[in-house]
Every structure is written in C-alpha cells, then in structure tokens.
N, C-alpha and C positions, 0 to 999 in steps of 0.2 A: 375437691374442696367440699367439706360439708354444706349442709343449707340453713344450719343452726339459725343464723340471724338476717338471713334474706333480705328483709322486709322492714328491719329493724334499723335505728336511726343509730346505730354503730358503725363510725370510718376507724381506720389504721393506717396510719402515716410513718413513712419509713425517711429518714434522712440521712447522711452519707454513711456517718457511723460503723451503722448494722443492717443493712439494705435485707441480708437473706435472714436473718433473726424475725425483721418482722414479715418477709412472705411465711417465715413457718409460721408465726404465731397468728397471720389473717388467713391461713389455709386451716390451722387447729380450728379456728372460729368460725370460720364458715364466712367470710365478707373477703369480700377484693382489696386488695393492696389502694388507698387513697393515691389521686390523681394530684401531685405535687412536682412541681420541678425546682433542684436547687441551680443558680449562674454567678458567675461571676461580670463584675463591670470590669473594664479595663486595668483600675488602680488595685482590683483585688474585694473590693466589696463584694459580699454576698447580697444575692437577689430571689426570694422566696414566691413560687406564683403557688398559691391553691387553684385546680383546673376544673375541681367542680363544686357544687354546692354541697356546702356546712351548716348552712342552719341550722338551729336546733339539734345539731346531734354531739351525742358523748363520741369526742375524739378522744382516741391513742398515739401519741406521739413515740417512737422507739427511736431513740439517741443516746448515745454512749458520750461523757465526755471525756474518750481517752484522747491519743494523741492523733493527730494535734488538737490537743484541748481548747486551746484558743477558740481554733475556725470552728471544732463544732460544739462549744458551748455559745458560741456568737450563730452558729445554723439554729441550735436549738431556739433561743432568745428571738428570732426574726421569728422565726415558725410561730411560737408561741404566739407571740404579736398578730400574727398575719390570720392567724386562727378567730383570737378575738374578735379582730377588725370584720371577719365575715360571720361573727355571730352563733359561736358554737355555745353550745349547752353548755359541755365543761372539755374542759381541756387536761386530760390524763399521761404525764409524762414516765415511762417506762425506759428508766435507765439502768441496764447493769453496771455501770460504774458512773462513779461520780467523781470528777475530776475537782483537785483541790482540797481531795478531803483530808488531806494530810495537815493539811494549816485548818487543824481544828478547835487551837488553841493557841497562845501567845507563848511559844517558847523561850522567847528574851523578849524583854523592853523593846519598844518602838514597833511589834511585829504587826502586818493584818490578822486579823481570823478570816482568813479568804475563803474558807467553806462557809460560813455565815455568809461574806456578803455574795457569791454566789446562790445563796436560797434567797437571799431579797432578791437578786436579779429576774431568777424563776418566775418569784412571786410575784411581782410589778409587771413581768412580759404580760401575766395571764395563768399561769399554770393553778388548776384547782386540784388537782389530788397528783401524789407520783407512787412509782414505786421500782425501789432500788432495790441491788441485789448485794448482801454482802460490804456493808458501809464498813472503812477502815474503824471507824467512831461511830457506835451505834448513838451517842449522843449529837451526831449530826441532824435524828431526827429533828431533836428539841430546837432547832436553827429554823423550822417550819413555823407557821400557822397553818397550814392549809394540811390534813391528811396523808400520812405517808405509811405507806405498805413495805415496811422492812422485810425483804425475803432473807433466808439462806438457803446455799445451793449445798453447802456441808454433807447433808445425808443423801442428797443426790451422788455426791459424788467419793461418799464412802460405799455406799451400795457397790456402784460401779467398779471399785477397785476389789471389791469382797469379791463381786462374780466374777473376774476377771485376773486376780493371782493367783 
C-alpha cells in the first residue's frame, strides 16, 4: 500500500456491492479500507455500524446499485445516513452502476422517473458529490444538485481489446 495519504483526513468505505473494487482503490490511494460493518435484524432490515471515527473527513463510499438493487441502494442510503450522523466533512459516493437508470424518463402515462427519485433519495441520505461510471442516460446527471463525475471506461476498454486481439 502506498503512503500517499497517511495522515490525511481521507476514509474509503466499502459495502457489499464491491468489497474488492474498493480494497484496490484504498490500496492505489494509499489509506486503509474504513472500519464499517453491514447486519441484518431478524425481519431482514439492514443495520450499518461505522467502527471508527469520521469526523471531519472526506468519505468515499464504493456501492454498486446492481442486483439486488433493492438491498443495496437501501445499504447505500443507511451508510449515507450513518455518515452524516457521525459528522463527516463530505460524503463521496463512487458508483459503477447506477440502478434504475433505465426509468429515466416517462415512457407511457402514469410512469415514475425512478432514476430521479433515486438521486433525491442520495441527496436527502447525505450524499455531497458522486461519481458514476458509464450512466445508461448521461442526462441522469441533470437529476443531481450536488456534483457528479461522469466517467467512461469506453477507451479503457478499447485499448484493452487493441492490445489483446
């Protein structure tokens, strides 16, 4: 692990998601994997503990909400919450996929836009900046207020197929 940020008020928190996505990304960075545990209660609720202090620091959150989308757009939303609650500087959600994003628009009368209300869900937990990778609807950004870092992995992974046929 590098030493890049040792000292610096940078966590990275991993939830069921993508557990080894974010040990590469706090091993590139140089910080430890944050001290969180996810449980369930009996009926199936989710139960989020942060296990060490957050104060002040810029959290990264790493959550996919693929399947089951559900449970972890509802892990992501606890976390967020639970972040707040102990006082984090900002709260940084780094999702490769964003579940929902296909209802991004009203295809017939009567429909949600459930990737809208998803980004108010975000936004209300807590979340102050994200950054996605690959949005079905790059106009999912404009569903924010808060800052959003639209990647693409496109030329990552045409390179890859250049060097490799």
């Amino acid at each position: 692990m590098s030493k890049l940020y040792e000292d610096s008020k940078l966590k990275i928190f991993s939830l069921s998601s993508n557990p080894k996505l974010a040990e590469e990304i706090a091993n590139k960075v140089g910080v430890p994997l944050g001290k969180s545990s996810v449980t369930h209660f009996s009926d199936g609720e989710i139960q989020i503990s942060i296990e060490e202090s957050i104060r002040g620091c810029h959290v990264y959150v790493v959550q996919s909400t693929s399947g089951p989308v559900n449970s972890n757009l509802m892990e992501l939303l606890i976390m967020i919450d639970a972040l707040k609650r102990a006082s984090a500087a900002t709260i940084n959600i780094v999702m490769p996929y964003y579940g929902y994003a296909r209802q991004d628009r009203k295809a017939r009368s009567r429909e949600p836009i459930t990737a809208k209300l998803v980004a108010d869900l975000i936004e209300k937990a807590g979340a102050t900046r994200a950054i996605m990778i690959d949005l079905h609807a790059p106009q999912i950004q404009g569903f924010f207020d808060m800052p959003i870092d639209h990647l693409t992995g496109v030329p990552l992974l045409a390179e890859h197929f250049k060097k490799h046929s």
